[in-house]
MILUM-729925 format. One record per residue: residue number from 1; residue in three letters; x, y, z of N, C-alpha, C in turn. Coordinates in nm, 3 decimals. Atoms other than C-alpha are relative to their C-alpha. Layout:
! MILUM-729925
NODE   num   residuo      n_xx      n_yy      n_zz     ca_xx     ca_yy     ca_zz      c_xx      c_yy      c_zz
NODE   NUM       ALA         X         Y         Z         X         Y         Z         X         Y         Z
...
***
This chain:
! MILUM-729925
NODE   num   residuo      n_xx      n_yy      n_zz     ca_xx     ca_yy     ca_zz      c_xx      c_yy      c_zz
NODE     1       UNK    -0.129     0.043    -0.055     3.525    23.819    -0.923     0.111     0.088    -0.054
NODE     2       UNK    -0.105    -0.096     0.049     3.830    24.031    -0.936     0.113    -0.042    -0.085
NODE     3       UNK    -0.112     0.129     0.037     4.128    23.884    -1.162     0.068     0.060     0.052
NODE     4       UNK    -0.102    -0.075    -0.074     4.436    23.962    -0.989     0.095    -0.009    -0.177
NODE     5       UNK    -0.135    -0.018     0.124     4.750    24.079    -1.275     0.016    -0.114     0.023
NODE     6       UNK    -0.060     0.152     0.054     4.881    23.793    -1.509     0.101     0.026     0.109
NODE     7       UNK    -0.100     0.048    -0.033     5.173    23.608    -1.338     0.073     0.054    -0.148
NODE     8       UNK    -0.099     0.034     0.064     5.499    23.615    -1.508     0.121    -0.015     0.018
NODE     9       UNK    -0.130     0.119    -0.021     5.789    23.434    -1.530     0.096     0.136     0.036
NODE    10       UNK    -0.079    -0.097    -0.020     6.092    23.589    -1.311     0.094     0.013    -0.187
NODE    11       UNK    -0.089    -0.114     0.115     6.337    23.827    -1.569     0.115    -0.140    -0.038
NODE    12       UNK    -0.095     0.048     0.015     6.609    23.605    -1.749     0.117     0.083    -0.086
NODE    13       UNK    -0.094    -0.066     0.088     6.885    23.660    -1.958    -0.049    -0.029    -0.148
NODE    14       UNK     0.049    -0.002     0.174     6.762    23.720    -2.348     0.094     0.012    -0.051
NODE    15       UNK    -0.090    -0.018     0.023     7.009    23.645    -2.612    -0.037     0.070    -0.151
NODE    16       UNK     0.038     0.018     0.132     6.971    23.729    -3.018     0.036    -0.108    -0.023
NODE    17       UNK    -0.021     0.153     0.055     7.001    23.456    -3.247     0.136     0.018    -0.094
NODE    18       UNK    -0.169    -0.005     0.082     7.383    23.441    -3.304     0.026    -0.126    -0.082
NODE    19       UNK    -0.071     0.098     0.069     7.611    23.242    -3.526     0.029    -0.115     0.149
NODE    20       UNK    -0.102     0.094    -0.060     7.716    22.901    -3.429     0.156     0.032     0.049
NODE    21       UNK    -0.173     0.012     0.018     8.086    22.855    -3.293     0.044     0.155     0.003
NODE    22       UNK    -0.043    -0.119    -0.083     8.117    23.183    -3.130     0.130     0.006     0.076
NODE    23       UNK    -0.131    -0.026    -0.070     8.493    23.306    -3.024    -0.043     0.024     0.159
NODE    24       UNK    -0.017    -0.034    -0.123     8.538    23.319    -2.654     0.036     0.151     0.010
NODE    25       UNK     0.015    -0.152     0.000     8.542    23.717    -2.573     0.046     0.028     0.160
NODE    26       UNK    -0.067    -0.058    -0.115     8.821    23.845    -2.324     0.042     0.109     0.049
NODE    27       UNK    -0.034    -0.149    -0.057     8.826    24.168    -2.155     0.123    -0.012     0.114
NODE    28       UNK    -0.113     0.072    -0.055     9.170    24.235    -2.033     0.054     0.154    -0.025
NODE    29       UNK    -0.034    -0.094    -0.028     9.343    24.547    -1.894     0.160    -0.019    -0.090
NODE    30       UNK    -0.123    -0.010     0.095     9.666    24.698    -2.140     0.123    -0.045     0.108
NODE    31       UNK    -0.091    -0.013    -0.127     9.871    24.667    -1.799     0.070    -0.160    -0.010
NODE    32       UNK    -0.039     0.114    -0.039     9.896    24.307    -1.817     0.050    -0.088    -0.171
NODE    33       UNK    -0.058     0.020     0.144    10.078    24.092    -2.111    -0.164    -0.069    -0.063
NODE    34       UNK     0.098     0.024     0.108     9.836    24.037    -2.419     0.003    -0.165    -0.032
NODE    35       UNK     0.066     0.083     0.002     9.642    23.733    -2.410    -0.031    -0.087    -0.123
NODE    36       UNK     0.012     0.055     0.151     9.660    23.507    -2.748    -0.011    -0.168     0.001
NODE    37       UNK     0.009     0.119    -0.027     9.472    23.210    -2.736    -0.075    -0.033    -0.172
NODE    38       UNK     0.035     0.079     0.111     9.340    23.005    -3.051    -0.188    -0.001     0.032
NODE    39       UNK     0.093     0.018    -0.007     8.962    23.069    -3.087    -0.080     0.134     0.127
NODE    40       UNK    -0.018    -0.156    -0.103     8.948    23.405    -2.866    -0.004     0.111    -0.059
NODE    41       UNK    -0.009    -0.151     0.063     8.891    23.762    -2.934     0.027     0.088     0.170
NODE    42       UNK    -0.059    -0.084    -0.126     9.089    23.993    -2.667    -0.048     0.143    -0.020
NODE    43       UNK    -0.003    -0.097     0.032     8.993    24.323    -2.618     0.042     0.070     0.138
NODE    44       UNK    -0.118    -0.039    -0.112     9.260    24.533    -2.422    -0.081     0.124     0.035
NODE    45       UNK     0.020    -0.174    -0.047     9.158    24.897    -2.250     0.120     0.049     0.094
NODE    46       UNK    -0.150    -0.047    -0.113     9.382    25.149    -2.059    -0.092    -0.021     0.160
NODE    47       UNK     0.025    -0.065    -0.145     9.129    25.110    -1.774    -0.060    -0.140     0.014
NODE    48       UNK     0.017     0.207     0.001     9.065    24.711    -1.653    -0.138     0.020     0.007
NODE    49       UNK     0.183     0.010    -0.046     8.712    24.610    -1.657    -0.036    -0.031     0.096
NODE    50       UNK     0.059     0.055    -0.149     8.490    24.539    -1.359    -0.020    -0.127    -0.033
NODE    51       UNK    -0.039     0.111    -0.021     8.486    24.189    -1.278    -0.127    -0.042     0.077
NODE    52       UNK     0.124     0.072    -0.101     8.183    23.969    -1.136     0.067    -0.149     0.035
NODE    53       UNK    -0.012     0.161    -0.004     8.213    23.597    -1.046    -0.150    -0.090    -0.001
NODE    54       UNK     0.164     0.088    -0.018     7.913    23.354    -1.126     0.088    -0.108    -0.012
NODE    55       UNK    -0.035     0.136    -0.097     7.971    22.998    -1.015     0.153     0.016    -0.014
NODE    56       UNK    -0.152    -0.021     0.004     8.344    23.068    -0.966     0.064     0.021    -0.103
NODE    57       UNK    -0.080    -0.092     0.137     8.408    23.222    -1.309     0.000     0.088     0.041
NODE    58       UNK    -0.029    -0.174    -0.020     8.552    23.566    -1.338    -0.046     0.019    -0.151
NODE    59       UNK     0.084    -0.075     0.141     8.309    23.757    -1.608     0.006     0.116     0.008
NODE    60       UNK     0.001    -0.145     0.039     8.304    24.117    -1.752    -0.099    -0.012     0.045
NODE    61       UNK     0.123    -0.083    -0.020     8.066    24.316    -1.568    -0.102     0.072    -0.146
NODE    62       UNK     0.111     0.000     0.137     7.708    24.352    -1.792     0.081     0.133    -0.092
NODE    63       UNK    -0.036    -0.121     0.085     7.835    24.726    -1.869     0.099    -0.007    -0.092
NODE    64       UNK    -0.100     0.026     0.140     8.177    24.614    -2.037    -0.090    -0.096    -0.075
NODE    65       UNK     0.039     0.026     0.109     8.000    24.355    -2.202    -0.107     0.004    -0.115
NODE    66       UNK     0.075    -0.063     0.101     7.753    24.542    -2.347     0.083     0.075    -0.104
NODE    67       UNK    -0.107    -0.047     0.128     8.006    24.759    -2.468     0.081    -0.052    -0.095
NODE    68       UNK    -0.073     0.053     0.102     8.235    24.511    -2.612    -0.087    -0.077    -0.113
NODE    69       UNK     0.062     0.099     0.084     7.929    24.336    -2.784    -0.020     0.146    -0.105
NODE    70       UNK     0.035    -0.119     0.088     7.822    24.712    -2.939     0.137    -0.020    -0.164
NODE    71       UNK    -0.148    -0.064     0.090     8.174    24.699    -3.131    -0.068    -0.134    -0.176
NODE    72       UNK     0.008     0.043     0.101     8.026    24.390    -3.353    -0.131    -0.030    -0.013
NODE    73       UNK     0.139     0.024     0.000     7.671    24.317    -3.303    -0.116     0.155    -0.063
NODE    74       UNK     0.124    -0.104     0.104     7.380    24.519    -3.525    -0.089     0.043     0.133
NODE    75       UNK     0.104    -0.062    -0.148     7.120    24.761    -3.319    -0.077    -0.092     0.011
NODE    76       UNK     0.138     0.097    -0.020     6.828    24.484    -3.344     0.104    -0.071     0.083
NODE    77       UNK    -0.084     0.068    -0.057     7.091    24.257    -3.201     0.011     0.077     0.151
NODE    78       UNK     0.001    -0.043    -0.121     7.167    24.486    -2.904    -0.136     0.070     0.053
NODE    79       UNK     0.128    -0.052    -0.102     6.824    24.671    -2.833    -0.068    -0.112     0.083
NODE    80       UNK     0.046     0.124    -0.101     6.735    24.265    -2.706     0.110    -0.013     0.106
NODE    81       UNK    -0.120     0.005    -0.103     7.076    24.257    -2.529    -0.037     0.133     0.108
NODE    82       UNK     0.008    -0.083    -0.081     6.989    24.597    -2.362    -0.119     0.008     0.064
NODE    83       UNK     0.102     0.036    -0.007     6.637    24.526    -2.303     0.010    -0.102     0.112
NODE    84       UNK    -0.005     0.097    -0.133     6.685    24.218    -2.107     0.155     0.080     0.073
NODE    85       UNK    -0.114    -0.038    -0.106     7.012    24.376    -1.930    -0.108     0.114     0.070
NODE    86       UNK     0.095    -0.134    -0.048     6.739    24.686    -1.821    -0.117    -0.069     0.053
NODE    87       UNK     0.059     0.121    -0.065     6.514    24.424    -1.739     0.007    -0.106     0.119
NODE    88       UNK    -0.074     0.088    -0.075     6.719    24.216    -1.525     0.064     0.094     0.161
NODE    89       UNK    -0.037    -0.114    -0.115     6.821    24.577    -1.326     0.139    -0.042    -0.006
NODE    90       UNK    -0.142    -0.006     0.015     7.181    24.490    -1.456     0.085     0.093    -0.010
NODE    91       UNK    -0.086    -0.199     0.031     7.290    24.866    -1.591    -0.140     0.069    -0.016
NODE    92       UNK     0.110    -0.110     0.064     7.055    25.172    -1.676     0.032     0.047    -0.101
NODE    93       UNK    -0.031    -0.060     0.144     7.040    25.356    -1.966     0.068     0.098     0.041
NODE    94       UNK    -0.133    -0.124    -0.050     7.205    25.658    -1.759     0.116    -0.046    -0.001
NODE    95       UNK    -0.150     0.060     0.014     7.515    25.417    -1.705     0.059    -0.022    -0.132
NODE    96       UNK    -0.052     0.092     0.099     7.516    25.292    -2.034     0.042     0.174    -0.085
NODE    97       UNK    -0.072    -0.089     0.094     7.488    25.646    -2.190     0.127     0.100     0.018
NODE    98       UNK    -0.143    -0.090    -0.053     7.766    25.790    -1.990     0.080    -0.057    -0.035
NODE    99       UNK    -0.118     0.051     0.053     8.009    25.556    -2.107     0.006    -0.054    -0.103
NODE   100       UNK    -0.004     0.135     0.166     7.895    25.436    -2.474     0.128     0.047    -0.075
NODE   101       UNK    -0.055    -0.110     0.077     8.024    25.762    -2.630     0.145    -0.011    -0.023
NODE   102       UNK    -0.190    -0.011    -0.027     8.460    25.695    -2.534    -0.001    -0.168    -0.088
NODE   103       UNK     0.004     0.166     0.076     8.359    25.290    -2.708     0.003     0.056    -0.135
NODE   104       UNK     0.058     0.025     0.152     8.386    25.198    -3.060    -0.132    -0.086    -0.027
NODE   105       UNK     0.130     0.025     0.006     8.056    25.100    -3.163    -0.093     0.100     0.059
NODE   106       UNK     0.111    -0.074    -0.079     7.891    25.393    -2.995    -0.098     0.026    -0.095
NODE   107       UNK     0.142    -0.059     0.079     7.674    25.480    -3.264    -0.095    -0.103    -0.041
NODE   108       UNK     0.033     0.104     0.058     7.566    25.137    -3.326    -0.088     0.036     0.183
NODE   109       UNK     0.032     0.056    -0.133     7.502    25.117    -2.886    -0.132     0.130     0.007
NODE   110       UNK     0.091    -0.163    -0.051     7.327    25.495    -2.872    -0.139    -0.025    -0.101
NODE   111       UNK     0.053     0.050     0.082     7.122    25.401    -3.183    -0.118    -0.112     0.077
NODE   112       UNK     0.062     0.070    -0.050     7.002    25.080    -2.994    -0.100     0.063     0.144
NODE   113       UNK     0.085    -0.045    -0.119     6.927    25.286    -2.633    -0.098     0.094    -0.072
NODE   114       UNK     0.103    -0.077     0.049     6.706    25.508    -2.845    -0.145    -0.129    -0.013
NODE   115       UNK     0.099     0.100     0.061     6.525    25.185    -2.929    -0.004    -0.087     0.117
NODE   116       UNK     0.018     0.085    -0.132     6.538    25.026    -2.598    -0.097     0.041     0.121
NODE   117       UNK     0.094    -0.042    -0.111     6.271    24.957    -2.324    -0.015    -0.111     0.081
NODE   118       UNK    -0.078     0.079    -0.122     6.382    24.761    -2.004    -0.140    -0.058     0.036
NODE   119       UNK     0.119     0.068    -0.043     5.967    24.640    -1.960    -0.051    -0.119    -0.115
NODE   120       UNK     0.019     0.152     0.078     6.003    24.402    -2.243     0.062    -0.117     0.056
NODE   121       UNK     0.027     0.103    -0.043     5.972    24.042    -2.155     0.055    -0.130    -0.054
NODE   122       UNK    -0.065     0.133     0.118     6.127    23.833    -2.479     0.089     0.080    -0.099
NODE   123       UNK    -0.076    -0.045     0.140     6.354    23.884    -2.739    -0.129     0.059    -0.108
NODE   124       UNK     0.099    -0.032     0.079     6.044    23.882    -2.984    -0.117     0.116     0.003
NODE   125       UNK     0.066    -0.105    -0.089     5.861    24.092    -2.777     0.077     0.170    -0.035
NODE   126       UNK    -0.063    -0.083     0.002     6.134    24.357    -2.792     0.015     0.010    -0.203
NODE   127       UNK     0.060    -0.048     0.159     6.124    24.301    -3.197    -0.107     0.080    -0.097
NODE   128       UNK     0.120    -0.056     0.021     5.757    24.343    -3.241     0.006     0.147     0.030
NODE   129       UNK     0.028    -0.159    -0.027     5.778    24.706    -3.040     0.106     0.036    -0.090
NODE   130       UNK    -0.068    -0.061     0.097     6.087    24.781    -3.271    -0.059     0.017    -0.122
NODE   131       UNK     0.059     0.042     0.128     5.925    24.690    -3.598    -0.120     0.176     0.016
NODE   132       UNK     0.099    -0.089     0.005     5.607    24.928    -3.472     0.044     0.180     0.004
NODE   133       UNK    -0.030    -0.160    -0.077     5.805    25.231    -3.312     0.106     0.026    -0.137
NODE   134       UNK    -0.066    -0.036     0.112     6.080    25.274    -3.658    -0.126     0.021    -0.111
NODE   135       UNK     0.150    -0.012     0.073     5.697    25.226    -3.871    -0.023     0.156     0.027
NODE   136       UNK     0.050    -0.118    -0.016     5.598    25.526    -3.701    -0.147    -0.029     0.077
NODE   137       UNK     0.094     0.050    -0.079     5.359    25.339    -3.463     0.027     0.045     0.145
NODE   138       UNK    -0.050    -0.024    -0.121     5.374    25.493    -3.154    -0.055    -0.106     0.084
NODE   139       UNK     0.071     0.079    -0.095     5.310    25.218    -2.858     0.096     0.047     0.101
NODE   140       UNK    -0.049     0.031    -0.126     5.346    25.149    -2.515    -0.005    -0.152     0.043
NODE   141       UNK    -0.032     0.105    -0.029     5.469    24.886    -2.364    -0.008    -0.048     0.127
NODE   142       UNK     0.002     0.087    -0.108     5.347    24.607    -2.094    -0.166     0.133     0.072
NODE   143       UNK     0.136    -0.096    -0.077     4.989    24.851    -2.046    -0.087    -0.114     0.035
NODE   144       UNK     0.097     0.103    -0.050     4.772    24.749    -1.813    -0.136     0.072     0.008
NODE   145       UNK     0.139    -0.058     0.013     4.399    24.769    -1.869    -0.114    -0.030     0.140
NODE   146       UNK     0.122     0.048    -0.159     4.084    24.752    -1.597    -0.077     0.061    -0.068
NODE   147       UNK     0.158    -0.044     0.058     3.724    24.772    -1.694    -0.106    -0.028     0.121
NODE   148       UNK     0.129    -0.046    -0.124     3.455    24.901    -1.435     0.120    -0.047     0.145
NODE   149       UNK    -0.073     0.037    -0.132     3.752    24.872    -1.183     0.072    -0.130     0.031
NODE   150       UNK    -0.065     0.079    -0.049     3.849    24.541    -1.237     0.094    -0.071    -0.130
NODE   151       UNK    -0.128     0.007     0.122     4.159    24.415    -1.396    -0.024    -0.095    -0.115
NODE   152       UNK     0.050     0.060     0.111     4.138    24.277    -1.761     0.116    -0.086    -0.010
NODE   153       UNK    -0.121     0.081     0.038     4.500    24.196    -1.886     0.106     0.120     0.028
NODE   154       UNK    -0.123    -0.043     0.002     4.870    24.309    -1.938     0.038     0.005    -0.099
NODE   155       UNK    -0.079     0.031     0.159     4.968    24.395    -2.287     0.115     0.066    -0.038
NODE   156       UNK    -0.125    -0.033     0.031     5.264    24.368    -2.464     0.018     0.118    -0.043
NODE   157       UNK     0.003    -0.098     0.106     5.192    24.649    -2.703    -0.156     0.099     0.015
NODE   158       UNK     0.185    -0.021     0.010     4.913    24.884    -2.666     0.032     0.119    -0.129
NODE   159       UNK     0.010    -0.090     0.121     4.855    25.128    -2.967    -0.023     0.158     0.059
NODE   160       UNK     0.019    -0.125    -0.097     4.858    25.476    -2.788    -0.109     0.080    -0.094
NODE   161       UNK     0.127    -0.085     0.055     4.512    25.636    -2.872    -0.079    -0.074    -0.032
NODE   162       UNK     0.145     0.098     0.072     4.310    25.338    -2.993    -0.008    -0.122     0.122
NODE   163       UNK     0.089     0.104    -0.084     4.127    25.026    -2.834     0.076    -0.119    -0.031
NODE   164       UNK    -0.022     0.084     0.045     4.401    24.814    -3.002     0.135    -0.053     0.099
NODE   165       UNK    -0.127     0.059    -0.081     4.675    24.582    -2.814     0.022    -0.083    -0.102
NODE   166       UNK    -0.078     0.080     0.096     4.936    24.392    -3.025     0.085    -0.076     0.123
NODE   167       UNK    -0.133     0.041    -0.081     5.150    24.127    -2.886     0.047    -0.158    -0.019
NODE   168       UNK    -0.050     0.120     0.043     5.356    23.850    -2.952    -0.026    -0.132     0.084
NODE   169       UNK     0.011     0.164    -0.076     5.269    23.476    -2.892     0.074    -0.102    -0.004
NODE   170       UNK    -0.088     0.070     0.015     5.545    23.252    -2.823    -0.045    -0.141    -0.021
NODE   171       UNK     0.070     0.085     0.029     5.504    22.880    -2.801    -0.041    -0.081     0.140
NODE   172       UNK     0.097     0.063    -0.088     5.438    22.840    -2.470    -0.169     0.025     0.011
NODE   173       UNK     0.166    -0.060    -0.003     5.054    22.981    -2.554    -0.032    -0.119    -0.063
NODE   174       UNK     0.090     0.124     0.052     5.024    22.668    -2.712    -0.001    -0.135     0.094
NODE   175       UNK    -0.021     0.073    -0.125     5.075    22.461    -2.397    -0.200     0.039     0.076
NODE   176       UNK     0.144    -0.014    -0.035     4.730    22.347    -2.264    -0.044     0.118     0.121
NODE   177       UNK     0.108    -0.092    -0.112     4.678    22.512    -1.925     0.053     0.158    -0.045
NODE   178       UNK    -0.004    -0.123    -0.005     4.828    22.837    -2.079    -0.145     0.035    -0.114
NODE   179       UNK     0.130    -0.064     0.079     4.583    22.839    -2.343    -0.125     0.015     0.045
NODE   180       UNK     0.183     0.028    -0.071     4.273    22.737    -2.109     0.020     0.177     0.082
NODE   181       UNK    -0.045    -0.131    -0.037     4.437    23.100    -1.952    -0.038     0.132    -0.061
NODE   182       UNK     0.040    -0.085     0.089     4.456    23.280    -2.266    -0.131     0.011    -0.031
NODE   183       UNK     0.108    -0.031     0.036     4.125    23.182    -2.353    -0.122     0.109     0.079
NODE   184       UNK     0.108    -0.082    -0.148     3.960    23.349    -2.002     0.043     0.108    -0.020
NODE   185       UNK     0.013    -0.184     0.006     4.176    23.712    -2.086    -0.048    -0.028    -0.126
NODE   186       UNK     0.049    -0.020     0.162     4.068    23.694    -2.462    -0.163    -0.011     0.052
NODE   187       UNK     0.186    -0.018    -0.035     3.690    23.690    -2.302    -0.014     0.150     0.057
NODE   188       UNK     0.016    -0.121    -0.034     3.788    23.949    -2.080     0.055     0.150    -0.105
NODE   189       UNK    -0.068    -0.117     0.138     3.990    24.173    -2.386    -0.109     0.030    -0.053
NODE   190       UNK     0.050    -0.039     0.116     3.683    24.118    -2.573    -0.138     0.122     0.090
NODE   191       UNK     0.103    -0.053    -0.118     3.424    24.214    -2.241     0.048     0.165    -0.023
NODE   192       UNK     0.017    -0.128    -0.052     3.576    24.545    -2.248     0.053     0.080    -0.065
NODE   193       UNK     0.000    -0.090     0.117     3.593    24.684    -2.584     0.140    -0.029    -0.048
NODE   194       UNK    -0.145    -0.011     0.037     3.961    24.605    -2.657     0.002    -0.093    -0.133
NODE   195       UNK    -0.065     0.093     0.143     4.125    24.415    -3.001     0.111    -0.010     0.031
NODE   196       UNK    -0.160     0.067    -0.030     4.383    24.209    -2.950     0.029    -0.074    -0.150
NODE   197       UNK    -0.075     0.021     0.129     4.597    24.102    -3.227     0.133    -0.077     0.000
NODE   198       UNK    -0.132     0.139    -0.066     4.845    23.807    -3.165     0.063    -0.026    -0.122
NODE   199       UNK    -0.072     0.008     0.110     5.143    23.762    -3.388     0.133    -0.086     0.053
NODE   200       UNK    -0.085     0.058    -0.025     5.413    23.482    -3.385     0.114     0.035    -0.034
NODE   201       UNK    -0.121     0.005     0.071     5.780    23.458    -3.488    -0.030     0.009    -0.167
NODE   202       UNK     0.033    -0.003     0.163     5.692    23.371    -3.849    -0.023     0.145    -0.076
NODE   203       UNK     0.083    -0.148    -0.021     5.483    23.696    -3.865     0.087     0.092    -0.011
NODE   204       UNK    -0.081    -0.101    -0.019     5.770    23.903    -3.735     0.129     0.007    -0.143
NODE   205       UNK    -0.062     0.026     0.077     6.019    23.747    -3.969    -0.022    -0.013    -0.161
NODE   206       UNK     0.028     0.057     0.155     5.841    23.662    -4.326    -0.119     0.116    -0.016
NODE   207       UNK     0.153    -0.081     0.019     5.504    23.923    -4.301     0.057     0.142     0.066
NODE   208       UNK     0.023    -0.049    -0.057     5.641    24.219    -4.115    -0.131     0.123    -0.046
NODE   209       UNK     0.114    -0.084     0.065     5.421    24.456    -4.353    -0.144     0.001     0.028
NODE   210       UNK     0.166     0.014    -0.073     5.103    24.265    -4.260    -0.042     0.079     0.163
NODE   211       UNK     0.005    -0.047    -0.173     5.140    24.363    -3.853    -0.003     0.128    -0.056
NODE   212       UNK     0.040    -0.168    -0.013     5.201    24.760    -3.951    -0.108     0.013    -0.115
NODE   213       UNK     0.136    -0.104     0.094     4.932    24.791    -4.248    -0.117    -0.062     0.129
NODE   214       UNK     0.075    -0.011    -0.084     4.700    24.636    -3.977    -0.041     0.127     0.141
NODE   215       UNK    -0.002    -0.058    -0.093     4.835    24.874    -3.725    -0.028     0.161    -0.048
NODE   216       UNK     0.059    -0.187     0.073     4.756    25.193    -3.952    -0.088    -0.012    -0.006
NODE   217       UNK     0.147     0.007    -0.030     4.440    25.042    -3.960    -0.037     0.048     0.116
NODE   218       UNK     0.056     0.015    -0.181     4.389    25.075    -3.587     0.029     0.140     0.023
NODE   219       UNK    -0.043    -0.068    -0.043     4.527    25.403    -3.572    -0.019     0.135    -0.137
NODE   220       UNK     0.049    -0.119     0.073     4.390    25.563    -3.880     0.075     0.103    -0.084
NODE   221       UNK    -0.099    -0.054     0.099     4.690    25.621    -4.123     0.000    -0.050    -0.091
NODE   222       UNK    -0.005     0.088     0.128     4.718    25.526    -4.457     0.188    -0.083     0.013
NODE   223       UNK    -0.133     0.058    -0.016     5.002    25.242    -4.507     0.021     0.010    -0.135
NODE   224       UNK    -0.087     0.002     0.151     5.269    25.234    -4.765     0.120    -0.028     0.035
NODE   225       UNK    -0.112     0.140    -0.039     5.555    24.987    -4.793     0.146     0.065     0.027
NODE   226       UNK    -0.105    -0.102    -0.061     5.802    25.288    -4.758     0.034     0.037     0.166
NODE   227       UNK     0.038     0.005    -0.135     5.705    25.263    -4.433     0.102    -0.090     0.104
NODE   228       UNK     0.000     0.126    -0.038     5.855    24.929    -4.403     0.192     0.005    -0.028
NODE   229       UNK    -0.188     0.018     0.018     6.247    25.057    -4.517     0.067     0.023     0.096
NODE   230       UNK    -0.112    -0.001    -0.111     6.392    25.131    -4.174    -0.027    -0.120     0.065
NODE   231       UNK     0.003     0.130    -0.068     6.290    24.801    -4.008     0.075    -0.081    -0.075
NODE   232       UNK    -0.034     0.104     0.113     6.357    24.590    -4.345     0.184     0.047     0.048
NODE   233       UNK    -0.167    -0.015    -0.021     6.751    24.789    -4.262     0.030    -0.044     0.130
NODE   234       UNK    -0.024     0.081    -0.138     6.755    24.689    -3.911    -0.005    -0.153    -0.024
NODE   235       UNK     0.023     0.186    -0.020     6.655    24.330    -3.977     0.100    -0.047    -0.085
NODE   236       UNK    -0.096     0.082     0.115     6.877    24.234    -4.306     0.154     0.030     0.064
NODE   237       UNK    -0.108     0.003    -0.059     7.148    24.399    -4.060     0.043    -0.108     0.108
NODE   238       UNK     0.016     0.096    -0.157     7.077    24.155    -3.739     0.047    -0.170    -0.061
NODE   239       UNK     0.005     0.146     0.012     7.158    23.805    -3.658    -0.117    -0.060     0.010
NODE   240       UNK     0.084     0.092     0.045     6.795    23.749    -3.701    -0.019    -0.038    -0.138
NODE   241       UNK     0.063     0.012     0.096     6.797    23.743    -4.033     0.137    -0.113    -0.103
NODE   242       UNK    -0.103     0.070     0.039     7.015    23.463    -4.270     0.154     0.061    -0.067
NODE   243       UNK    -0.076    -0.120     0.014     7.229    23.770    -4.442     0.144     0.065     0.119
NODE   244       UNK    -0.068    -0.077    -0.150     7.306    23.933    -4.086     0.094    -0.092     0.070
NODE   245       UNK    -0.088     0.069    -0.108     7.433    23.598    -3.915     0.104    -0.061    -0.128
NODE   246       UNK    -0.035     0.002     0.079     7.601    23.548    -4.214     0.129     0.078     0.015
NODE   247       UNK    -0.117    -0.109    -0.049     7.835    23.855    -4.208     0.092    -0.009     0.161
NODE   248       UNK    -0.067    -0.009    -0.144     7.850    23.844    -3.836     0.123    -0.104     0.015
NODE   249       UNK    -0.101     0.124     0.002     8.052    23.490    -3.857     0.072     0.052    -0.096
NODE   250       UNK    -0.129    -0.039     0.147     8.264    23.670    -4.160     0.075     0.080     0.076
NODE   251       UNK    -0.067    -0.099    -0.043     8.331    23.942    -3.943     0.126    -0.070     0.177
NODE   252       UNK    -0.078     0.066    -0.124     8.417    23.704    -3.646     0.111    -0.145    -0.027
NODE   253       UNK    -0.083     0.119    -0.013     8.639    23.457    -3.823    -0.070    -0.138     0.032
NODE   254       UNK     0.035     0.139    -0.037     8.400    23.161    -3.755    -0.083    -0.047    -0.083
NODE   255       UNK     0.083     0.064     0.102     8.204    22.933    -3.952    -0.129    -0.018    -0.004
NODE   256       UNK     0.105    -0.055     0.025     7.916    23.030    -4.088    -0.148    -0.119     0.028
NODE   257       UNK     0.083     0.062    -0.022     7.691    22.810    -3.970    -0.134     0.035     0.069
NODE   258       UNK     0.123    -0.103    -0.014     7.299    22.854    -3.864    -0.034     0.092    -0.041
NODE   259       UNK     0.049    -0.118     0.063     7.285    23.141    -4.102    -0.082    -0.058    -0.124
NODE   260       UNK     0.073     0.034     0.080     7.048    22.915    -4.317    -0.123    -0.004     0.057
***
């Protein structure tokens, strides 16, 4: 029997894990008088922003507010923001890099599109391949396998050169009919020589060392925890980590809350 490709859920909007009690964020052309509301952060330009409407709000188009998020948000923070916006077919990375460069925050935004890949699926998802690709793990992302012609799975992470797929398991895998699912590709992963290697939140957050010394395993490098200092600086920078959302609410005037 042939399997046809996993389903998956249409594209949403992915957020990081910000502070509580987030300022309202107003893009607002210099032309017009300056905007001073209680609990607000204005940010003026000489050139007005583009303008959408969702249910009869007027919102900054994705491209300004990618840019205005670059100015305070850490790269782990935006490579998920740019990820699902590239995902969603909101901007490209050509749009984004033609206009990061004239922003403040560009080196924080250019930084992130180096680390961005519009076929990730989750926030966590888009962690895991960060974590591997700063390691020095080269992967690809969302590979699809077939054995004797017929399709196996869809993985998050494949290890470029080895038999190994990595990929994050959220908590809908623990939901019955997805697992009676998982269990039928994990027959076929195993049918056709592949290693799969499933790693939660926890994992990403408290172990990242375990996932890459496994993945030098698979790929036939020796590991060493030096390995592990450009991620460990990305993460203690981000609002995933208690530190990161920490600052971020210092830097935004709001109260520090959820950074425990």
């Amino acid at each position: 029997m042939l399997h046809p490709p996993e389903r998956r859920d249409r594209a949403r909007v992915v957020l990081p894990e910000l502070p509580e009690c987030l300022p309202v964020w107003i893009a607002q052309s210099k032309a017009h008088n300056h905007t001073r509301r209680r609990g607000a952060r204005v940010f003026r330009s000489s050139i007005a922003p583009e303008v959408e409407t969702v249910a009869g709000v007027r919102l900054a188009a994705p491209l300004d507010t990618l840019l205005a998020c670059a100015r305070d948000l850490a790269v782990l923070d935006l490579v998920v923001l740019v990820d699902s916006a590239l995902q969603l077919g909101a901007v490209t990375l050509e749009e984004l890099r033609a206009v990061s460069r004239r922003r403040r925050g560009a080196g924080r935004l250019l930084r992130a599109l180096q680390l961005a890949d519009g076929r990730s699926e989750s926030a966590w998802e888009s962690l895991l391949r960060v974590l591997h690709a700063v390691s020095g793990i080269a992967v690809e992302s969302q590979r699809e396998f077939r054995h004797g012609g017929v399709f196996v799975a869809r993985a998050d992470l494949w290890l470029i050169g080895t038999m190994t797929i990595h990929e994050y398991d959220g908590a809908e895998h623990r939901k019955r009919r997805r697992q009676q699912q998982d269990l039928r590709r994990d027959r076929r992963i195993i049918a056709a020589g592949l290693v799969r290697r499933g790693y939660v939140k926890d994992d990403i957050e408290s172990r990242p060392e375990e996932i890459i010394r496994e993945a030098c395993v698979a790929v036939g490098r020796p590991f060493d925890l030096t390995l592990m200092r450009p991620w460990l600086g990305l993460w203690h920078d981000s609002s995933y980590s208690p530190l990161g959302r920490l600052r971020l609410a210092e830097r935004l005037a709001v109260p520090g809350r959820g950074g425990g």
